[in-house]
C-alpha positions in Angstrom: 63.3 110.2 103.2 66.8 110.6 101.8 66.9 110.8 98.0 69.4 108.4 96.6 71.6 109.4 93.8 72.4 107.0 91.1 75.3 104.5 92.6 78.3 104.7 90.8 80.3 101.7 89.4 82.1 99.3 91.5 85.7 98.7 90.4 87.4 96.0 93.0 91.1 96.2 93.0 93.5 94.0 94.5 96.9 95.6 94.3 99.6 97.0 97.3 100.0 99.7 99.7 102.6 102.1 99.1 102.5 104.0 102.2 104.3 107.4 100.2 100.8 107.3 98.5 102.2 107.4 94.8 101.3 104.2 93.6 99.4 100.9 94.4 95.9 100.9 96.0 96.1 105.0 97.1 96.6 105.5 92.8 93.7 103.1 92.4 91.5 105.2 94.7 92.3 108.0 93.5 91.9 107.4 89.6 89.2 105.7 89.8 87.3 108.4 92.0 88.6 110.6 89.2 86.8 108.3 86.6 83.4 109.2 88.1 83.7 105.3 90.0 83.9 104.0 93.3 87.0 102.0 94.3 86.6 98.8 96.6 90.2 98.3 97.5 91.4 94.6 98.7 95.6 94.5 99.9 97.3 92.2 98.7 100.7 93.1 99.6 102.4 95.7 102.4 105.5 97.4 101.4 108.5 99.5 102.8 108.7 101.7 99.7 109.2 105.7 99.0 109.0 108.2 96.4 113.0 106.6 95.7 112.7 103.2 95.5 111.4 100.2 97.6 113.3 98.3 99.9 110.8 95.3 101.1 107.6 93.7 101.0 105.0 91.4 102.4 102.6 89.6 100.7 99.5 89.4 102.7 97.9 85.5 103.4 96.0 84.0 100.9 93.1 83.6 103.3 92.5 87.2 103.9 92.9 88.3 100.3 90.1 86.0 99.4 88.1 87.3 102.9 88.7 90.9 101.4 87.6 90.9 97.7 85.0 88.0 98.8 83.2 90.6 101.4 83.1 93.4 98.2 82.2 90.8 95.8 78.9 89.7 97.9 77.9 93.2 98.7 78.5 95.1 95.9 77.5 95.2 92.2 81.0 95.3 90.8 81.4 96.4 87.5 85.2 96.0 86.7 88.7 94.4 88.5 92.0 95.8 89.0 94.9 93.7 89.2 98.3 95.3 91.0 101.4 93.9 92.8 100.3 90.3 93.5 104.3 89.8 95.3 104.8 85.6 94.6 103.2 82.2 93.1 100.7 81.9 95.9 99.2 85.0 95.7 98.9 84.3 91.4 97.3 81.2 92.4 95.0 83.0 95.2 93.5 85.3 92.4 92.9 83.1 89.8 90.6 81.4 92.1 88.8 84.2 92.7 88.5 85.7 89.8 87.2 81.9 88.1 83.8 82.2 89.7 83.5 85.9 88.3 84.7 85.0 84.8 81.8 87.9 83.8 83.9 90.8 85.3 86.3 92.3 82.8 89.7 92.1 84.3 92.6 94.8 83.9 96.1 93.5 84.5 99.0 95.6 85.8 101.7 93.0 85.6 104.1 95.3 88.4 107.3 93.2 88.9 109.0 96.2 89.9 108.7 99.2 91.3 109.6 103.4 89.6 113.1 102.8 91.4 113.9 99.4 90.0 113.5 97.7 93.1 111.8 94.6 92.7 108.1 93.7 93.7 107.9 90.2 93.2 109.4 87.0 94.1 110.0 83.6 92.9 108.8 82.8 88.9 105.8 85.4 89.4 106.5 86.7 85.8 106.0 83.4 84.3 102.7 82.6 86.9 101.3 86.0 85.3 101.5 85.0 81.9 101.1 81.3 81.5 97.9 81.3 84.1 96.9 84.9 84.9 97.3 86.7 81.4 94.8 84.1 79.4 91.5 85.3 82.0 92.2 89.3 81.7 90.9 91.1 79.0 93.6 93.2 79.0 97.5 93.6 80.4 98.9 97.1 80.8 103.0 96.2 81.2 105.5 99.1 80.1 108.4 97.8 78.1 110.5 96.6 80.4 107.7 94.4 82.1 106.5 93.4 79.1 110.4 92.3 77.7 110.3 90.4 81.3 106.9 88.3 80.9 108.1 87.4 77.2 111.7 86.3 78.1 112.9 88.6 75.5 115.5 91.2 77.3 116.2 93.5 74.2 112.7 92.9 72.5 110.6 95.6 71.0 107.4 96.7 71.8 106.1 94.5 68.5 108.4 91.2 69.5 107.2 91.2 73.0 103.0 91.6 71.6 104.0 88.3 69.3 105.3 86.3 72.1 102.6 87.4 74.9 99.6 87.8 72.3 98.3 83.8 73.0 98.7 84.1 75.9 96.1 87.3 76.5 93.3 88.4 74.5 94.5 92.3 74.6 98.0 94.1 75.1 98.7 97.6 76.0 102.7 98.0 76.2 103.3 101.6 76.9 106.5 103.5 76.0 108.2 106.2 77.7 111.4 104.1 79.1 113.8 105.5 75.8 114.7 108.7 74.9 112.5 109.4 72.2 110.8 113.0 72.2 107.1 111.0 71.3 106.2 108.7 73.7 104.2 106.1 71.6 101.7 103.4 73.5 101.2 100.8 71.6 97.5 98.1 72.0 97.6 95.3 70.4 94.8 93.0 69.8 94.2 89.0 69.3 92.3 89.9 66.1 95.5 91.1 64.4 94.1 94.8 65.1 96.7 97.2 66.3 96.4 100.7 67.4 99.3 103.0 68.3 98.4 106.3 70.6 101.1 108.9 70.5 101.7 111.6 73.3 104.3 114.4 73.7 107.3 113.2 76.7 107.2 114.8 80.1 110.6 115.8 81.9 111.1 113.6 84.8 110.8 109.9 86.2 106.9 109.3 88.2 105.6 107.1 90.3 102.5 105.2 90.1 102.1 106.2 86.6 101.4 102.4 85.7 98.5 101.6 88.8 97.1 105.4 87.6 96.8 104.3 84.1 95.3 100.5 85.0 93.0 102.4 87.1 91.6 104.5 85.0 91.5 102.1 82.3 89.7 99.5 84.8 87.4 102.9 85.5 86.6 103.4 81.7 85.8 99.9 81.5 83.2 100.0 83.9 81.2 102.6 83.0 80.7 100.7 79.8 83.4 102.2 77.9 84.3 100.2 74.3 87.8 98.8 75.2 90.0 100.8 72.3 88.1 104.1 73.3 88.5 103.6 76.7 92.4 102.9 76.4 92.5 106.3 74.7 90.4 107.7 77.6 92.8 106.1 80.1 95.9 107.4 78.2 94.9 110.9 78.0 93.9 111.1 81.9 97.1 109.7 82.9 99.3 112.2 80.9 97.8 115.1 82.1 98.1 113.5 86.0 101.9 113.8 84.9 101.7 116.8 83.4 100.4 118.0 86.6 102.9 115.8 88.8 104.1 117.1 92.0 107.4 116.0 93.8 106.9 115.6 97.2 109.4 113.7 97.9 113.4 113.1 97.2 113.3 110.8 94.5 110.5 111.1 91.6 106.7 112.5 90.5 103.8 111.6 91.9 101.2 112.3 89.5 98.3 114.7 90.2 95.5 112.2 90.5 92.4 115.4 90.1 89.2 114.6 88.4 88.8 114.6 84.8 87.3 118.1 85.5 90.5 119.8 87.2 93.1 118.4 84.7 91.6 119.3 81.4 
């Protein structure tokens, strides 16, 4: 009789396929392997993208989403979900649904509205869907500063103005830095109950891609394997720096970080 090891956490994501492999669901498997978890990945979107910038996309129907993450979700234990590229307003909608019957499920949100290259990864008012209807059931948001001056209509707001505009909206807000010149790259979490914590990590030469679904990942990961949600950020944060520390450039245009175990990347 086989001998069966302990199962390891279940972390559903619903995010994109980047077929260059930096970012979206292939960053999600890959973190979250890393984490010591098991990925269950549902597309929600296709894309025409590279390591230089993206040039189209198609979000998937509603109908099969909901057939993918519904087949995981009544098979599987899962533990944790990842939210990605969701792409427009039906696809918001299309979550939110699923995710009400699992309110139990503690819910990362990578708000991606566009991708490394600028190109842009959603359509219609998505920004606004995310954060009037999508924000308020995740436990936490993971924008960079330029999504999160986007989802708080504030286009030269600081990390601080954005948190006070988006902070009723979600219980938790992690708006990482690295888009200025700085030599410290500072990520700042803020929390509903007025606590703050700022995380500080030394600036890496280059541009990456997939550094935000590597970092929601991870976090998602942490999260799962019953991580407290401040010490699990940290955890996240510290993975994902050395995955760029370690980045490779396959590619013409930027890093893809090194997505190794926790063991490989100390």
């Amino acid at each position: 009789m086989k001998t069966l090891l302990p199962f390891r956490p279940v972390v559903l994501c619903l995010s994109g396929h980047d077929p260059s492999g930096g970012a979206g669901l292939q960053a999600d498997i890959e973190a979250l392997i890393a984490q010591g978890c098991h990925a269950a990945p549902t597309i929600t979107a296709l894309t025409v993208q590279n390591t230089v910038n993206v040039s189209d996309f198609r979000v998937l129907d509603r109908e099969w989403v909901l057939a993918q993450a519904n087949a995981v979700l009544n098979d599987m234990p899962v533990s944790a979900v990842k939210l990605g590229m969701l792409g427009n307003l039906t696809m918001v909608e299309t979550i939110i649904e699923l995710l009400q019957d699992h309110p139990e499920l503690p819910l990362v949100c990578d708000p991606v509205l566009r991708a490394g290259g600028g190109g842009s990864l959603g359509k219609d008012d998505v920004a606004l869907a995310l954060r009037e209807n999508l924000l308020p059931i995740a436990l936490i948001a993971t924008p960079n500063l330029p999504e999160a001056r986007i989802l708080a209509e504030l286009p030269e707001g600081t990390a601080d103005e954005c948190a006070a505009r988006l902070l009723p909206y979600c219980r938790n807000l992690l708006i990482t830095g690295g888009h200025g010149d700085e030599s410290e790259i500072h990520n700042r979490l803020y929390c509903r109950d007025g606590s703050q914590h700022t995380f500080t990590c030394q600036r890496l030469p280059g541009n990456y891609h997939g550094s935000g679904c590597t970092l929601a990942s991870a976090l998602a990961g942490r999260l799962a394997l019953g991580e407290e949600l401040v010490s699990a950020v940290r955890s996240a944060l510290d993975y994902t720096w050395r995955t760029l520390r370690d980045a490779e450039q396959p590619g013409l245009g930027q890093y893809v970080p090194r997505r190794l175990p926790l063991d490989f990347c100390s």
